[in-house]
C-alpha positions as a printed NumPy array, in Angstrom:
array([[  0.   ,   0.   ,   0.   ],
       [  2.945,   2.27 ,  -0.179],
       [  5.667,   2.691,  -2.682],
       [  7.717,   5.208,  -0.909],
       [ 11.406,   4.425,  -1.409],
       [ 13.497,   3.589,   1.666],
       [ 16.069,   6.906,   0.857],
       [ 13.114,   9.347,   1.917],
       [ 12.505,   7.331,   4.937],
       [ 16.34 ,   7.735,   6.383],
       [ 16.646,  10.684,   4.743],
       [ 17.276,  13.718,   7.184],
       [ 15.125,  16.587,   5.852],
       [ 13.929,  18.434,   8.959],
       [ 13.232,  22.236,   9.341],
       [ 14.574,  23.434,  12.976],
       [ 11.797,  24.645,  14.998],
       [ 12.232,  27.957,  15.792],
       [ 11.966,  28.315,  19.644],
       [ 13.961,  30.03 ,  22.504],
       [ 15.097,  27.818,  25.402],
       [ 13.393,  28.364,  28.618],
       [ 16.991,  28.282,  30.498],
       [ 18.544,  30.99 ,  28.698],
       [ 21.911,  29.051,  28.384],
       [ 23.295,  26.283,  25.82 ],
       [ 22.267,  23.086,  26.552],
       [ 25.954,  21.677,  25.721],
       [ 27.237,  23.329,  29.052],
       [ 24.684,  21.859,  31.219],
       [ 26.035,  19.11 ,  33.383],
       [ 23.201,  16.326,  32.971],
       [ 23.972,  16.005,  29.008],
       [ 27.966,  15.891,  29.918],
       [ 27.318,  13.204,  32.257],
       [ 24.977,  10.862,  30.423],
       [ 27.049,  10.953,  26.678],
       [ 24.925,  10.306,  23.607],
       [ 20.923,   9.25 ,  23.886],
       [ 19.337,   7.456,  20.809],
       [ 15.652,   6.92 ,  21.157],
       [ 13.816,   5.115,  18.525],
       [ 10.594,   6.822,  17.503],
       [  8.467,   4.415,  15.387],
       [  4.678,   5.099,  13.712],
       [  2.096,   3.297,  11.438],
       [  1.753,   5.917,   9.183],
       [  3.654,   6.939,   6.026],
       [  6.074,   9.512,   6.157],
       [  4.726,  11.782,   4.079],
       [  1.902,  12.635,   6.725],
       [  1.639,  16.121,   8.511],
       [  2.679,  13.794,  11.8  ],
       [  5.935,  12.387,  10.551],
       [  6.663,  16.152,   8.666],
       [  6.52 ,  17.56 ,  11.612],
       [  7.941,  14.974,  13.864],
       [ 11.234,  14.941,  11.798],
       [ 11.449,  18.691,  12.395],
       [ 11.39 ,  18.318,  15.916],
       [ 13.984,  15.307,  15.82 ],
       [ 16.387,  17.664,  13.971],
       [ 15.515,  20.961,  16.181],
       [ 16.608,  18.19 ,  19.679],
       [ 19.91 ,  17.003,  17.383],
       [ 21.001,  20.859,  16.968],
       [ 19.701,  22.131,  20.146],
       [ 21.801,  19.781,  21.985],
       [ 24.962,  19.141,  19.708],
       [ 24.238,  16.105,  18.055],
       [ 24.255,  14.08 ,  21.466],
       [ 20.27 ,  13.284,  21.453],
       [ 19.363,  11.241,  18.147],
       [ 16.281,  10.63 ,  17.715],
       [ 15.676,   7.99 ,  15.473],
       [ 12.51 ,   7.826,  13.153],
       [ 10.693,   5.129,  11.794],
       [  7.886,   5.444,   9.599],
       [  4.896,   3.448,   8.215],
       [  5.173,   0.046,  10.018],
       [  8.748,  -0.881,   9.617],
       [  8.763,  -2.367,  12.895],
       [  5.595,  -3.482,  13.151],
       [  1.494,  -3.4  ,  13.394],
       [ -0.055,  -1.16 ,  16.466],
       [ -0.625,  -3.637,  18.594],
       [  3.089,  -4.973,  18.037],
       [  4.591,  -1.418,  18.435],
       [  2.485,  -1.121,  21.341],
       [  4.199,  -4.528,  22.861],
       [  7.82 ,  -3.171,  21.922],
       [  7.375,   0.162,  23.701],
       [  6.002,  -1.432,  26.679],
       [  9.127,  -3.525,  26.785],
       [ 11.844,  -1.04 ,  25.835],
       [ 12.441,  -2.274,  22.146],
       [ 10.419,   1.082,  20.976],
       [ 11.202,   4.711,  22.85 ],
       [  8.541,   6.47 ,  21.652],
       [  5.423,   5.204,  20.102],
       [  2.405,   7.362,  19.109],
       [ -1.138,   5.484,  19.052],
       [ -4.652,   6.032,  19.044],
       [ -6.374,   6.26 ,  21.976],
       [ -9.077,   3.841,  21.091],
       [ -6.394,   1.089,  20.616],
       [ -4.271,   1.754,  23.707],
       [ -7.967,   1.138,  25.051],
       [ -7.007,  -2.371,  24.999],
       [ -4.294,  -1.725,  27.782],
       [ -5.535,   1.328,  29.058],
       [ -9.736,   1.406,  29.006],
       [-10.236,   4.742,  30.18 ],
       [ -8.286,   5.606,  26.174],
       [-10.73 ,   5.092,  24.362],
       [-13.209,   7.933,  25.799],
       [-12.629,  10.595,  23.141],
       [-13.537,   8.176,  20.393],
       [-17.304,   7.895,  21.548],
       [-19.414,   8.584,  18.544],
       [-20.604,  11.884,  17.537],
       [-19.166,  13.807,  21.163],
       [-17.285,  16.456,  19.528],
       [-18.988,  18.693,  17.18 ],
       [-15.826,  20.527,  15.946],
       [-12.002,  21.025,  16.676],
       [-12.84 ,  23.972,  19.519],
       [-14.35 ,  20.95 ,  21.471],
       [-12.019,  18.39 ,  20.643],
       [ -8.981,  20.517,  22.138],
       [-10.389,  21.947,  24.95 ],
       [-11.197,  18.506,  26.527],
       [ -8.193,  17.165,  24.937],
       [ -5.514,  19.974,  26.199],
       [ -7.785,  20.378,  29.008],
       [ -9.158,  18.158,  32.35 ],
       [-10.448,  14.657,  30.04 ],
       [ -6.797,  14.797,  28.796],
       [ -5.36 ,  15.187,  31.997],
       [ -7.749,  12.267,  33.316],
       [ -6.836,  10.025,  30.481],
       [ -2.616,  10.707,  31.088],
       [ -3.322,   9.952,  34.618],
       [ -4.635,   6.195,  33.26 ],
       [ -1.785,   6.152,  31.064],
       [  1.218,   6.391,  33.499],
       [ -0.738,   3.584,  35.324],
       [  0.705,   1.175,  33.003],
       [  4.344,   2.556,  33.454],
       [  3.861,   4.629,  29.941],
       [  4.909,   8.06 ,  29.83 ],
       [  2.411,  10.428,  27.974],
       [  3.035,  13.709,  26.38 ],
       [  1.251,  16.35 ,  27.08 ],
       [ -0.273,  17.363,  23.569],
       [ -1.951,  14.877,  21.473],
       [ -1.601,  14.221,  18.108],
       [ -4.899,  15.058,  15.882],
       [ -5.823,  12.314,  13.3  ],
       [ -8.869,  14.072,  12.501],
       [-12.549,  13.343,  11.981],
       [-13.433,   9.817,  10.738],
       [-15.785,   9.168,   8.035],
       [-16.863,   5.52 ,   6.164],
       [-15.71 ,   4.412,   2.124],
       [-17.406,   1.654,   0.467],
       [-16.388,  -0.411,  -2.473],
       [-20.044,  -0.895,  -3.013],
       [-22.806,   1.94 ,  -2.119],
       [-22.669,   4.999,  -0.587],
       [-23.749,   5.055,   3.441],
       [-27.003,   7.001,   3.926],
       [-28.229,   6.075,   6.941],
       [-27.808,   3.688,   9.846],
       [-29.722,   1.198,   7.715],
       [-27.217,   1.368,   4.861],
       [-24.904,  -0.363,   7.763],
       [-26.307,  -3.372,   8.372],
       [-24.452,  -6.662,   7.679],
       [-22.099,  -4.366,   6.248],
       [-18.166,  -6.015,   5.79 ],
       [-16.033,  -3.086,   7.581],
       [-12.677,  -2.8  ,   8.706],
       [-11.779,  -0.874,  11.885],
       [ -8.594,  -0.875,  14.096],
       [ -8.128,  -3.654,  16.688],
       [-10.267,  -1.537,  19.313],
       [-13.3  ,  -2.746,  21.472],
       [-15.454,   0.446,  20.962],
       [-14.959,   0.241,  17.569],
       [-15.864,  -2.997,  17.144],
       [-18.793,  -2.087,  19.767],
       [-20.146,   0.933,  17.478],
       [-20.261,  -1.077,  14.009],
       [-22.118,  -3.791,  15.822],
       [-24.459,  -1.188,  17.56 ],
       [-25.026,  -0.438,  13.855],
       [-25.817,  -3.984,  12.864],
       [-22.541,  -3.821,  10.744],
       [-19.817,  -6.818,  10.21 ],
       [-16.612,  -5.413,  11.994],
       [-13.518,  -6.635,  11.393],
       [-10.531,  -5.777,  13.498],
       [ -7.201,  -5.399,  11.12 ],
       [ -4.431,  -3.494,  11.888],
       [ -3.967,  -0.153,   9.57 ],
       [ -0.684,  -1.999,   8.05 ],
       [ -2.765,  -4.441,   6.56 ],
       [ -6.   ,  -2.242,   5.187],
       [ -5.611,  -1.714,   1.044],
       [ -4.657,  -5.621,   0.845],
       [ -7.873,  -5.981,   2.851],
       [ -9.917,  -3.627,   1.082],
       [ -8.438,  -4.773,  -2.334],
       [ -8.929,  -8.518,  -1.964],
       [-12.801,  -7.867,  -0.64 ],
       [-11.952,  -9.428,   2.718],
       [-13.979,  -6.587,   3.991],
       [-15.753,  -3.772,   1.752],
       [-15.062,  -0.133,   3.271],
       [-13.3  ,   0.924,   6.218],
       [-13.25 ,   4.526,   7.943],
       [-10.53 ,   6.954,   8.77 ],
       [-10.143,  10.717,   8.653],
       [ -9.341,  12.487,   4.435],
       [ -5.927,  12.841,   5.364],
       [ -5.427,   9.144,   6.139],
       [ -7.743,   8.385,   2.847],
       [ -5.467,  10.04 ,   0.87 ],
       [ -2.026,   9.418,   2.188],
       [ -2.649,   5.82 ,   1.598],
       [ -4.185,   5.583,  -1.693],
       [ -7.689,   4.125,  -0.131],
       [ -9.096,   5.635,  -2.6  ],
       [ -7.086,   3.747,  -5.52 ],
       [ -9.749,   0.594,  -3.761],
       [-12.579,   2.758,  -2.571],
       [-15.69 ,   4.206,  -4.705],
       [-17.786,   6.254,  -1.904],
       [-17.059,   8.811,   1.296],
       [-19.505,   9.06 ,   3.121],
       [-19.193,  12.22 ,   5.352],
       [-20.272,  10.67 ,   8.462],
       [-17.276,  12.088,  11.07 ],
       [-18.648,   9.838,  13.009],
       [-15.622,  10.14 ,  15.973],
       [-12.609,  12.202,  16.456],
       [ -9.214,  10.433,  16.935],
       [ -5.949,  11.296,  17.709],
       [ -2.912,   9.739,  18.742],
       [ -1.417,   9.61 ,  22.161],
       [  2.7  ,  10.318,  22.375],
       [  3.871,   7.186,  24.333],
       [  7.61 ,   6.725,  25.971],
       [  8.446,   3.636,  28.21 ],
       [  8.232,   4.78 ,  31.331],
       [ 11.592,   3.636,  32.726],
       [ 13.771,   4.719,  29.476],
       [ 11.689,   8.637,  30.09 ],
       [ 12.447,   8.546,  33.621],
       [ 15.587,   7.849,  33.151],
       [ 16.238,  10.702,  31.134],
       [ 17.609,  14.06 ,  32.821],
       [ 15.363,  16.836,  33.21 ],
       [ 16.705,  19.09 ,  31.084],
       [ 17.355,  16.757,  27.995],
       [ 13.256,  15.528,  28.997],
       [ 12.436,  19.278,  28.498],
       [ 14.582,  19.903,  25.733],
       [ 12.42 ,  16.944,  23.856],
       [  9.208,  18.221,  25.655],
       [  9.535,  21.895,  24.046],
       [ 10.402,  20.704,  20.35 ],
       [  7.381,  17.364,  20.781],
       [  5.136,  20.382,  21.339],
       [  5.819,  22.852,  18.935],
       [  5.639,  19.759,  16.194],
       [  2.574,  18.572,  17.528],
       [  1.017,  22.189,  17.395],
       [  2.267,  22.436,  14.097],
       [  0.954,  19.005,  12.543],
       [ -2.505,  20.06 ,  14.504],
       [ -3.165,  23.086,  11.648],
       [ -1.53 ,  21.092,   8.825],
       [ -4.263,  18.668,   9.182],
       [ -6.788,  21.23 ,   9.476],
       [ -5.711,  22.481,   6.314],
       [ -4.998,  19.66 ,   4.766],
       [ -8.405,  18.764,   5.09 ],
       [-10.197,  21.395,   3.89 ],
       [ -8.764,  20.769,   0.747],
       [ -9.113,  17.739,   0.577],
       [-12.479,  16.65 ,  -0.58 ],
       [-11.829,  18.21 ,  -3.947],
       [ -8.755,  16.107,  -4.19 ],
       [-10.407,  13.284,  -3.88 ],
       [-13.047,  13.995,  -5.804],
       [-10.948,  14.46 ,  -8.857],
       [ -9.387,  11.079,  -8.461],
       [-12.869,   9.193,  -8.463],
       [-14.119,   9.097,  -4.904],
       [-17.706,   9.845,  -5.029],
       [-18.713,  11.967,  -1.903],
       [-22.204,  12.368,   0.472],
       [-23.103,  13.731,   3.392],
       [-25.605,  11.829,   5.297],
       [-27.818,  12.902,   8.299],
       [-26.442,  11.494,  11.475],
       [-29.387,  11.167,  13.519],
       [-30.191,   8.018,  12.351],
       [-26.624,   7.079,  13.42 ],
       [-27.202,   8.844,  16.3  ],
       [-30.657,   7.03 ,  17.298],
       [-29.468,   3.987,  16.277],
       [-26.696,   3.657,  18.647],
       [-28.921,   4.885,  21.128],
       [-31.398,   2.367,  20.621],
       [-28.648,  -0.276,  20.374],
       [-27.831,   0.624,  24.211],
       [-24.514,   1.622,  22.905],
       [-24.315,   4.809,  24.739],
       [-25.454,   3.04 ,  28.323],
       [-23.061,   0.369,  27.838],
       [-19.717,   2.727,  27.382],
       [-20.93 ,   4.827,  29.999],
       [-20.905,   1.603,  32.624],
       [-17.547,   0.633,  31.078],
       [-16.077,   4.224,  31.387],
       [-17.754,   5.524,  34.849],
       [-19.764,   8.752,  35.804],
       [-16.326,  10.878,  36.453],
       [-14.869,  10.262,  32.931],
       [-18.358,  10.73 ,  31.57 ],
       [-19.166,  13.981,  33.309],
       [-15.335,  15.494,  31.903],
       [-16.223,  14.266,  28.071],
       [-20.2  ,  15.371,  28.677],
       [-18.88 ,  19.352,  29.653],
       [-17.699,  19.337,  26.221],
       [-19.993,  16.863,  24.026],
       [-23.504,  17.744,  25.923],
       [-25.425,  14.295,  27.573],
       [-24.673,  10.875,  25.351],
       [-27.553,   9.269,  25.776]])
């Protein structure tokens, strides 16, 4: 599903991130670097590198590299090379990865309380999405995180609104759903929503999606324009339907020990250039994808916009709603419910 050649994946084409340290002095004459010699840290992903995320990611690599001399490397590795999500998530549990960033809905399988932000339909628009997300749910969800001995950043990646393709008919309504053939990440709400929908989940990892999609093992899938485009879904895809059905974004994860084992300063050296990347790759894929549905258009995806209260009611009726909400509990519920109104 991707024919990018190997020589733009170790190829070192960052732009510095212009930022001031907070200390006022080099980082080279601070003690804690001097003392600890060189730090590699291998950053790995499961999405190609020419995404907004890896783009920006790569900038902040190189701004760490110069800021501190050369002696913190950090190591990129795009689009699966060392793995599926749920293996990455394995290796940077164990210390083979450094730094792994993942969707919250499928660190839900470690971490439960993850998965909040991807019920369906809470956030009506970006404005909602970060103030919960930058804001007391994100707080509560980093709190479940370090739980697990995973260190969290504090901004998360935005993988944007997610909306259904078809091989086979466009998705009007809730009804258009049933015994449909979808793919959807290895995540138990997602698998929980298509159900609630009467739908025919299956749960494959993104690394294996256009070979699923192509071969008919399943007949649509959902993810946000960007990812759509980035990987060519649309080379295997006839229909988007515009059902932004969840938001979804990807949580920065380090292994706990190999962060906290890190000095302060080189931690908030990595901190400051993390967050300037992430706030960076947040408008890229805002503007990416306002652009995008002509793009699309013009290489043969036929677009619709359904009505989601039939999605809506449908879930409802499905007990979907009542079910998360026991799973989740009444204080997560009452932080996402300040932002998305009563789920009911």
């Amino acid at each position: 599903m991707s024919n990018l050649s190997t020589s733009n994946i170790s190829r070192r084409t960052f732009v510095a991130a212009a930022s001031t340290a907070a200390t006022g002095a080099t980082f080279l004459g601070k003690p804690a670097l001097a003392q600890t010699g060189n730090i590699t840290l291998k950053w790995a992903n499961n999405i190609p590198v020419t995404h907004p995320s890896n783009i920006r990611i790569k900038e902040a690599a190189d701004a760490i590299r110069g800021e501190t001399g050369g002696k913190v490397d950090i190591q990129i590795f795009p689009n699966n090379q060392l793995g599926g999500d749920t293996d990455m998530l394995s290796q940077v549990r164990s210390g083979a990865i450094d730094i792994f960033p993942l969707s919250g809905l499928i660190l839900q399988t470690l971490v439960p309380l993850a998965g909040i932000n991807g019920l369906a339909f809470a956030f009506k628009d970006y404005n909602t999405v970060w103030a919960a997300m930058d804001g007391d749910l994100g707080a509560h969800i980093r709190a479940a995180i370090a739980k697990v001995n995973l260190h969290s950043f504090d901004k998360i990646l935005d993988n944007g609104f997610r909306n259904i393709t078809t091989s086979t008919k466009p998705i009007v309504t809730a009804e258009d759903l049933k015994g449909f053939k979808i793919r959807v990440p290895v995540s138990p709400l997602w698998t929980s929503m298509f159900k609630a929908f009467g739908a025919s989940p299956t749960g494959i990892n993104f690394s294996e999606v256009y070979s699923s999609l192509q071969t008919k093992v399943v007949e649509g899938q959902e993810n946000p324009l960007a990812i759509i485009d980035i990987a060519k879904l649309y080379e295997v895809q006839k229909f988007c339907s515009m059902t932004g059905h969840m938001w979804d974004g990807q949580w920065i994860l380090a292994n706990g020990r190999r962060w906290a084992g890190l000095p302060a300063d080189v931690q908030a050296v990595i901190n400051k250039h993390v967050t300037t990347g992430v706030m960076k790759q947040r408008d890229d894929i805002r503007r990416l994808n306002n652009g995008l549905e002509a793009q699309l258009k013009a290489k043969g995806l036929g677009f619709n916009t359904p009505d989601v209260k039939s999605f809506r009611d449908a879930l409802s009726k499905a007990g979907f709603y009542a079910e998360w909400r026991a799973k989740f509990g009444e204080e997560a519920m009452g932080k996402l419910e300040k932002y998305s109104g009563k789920l009911v």
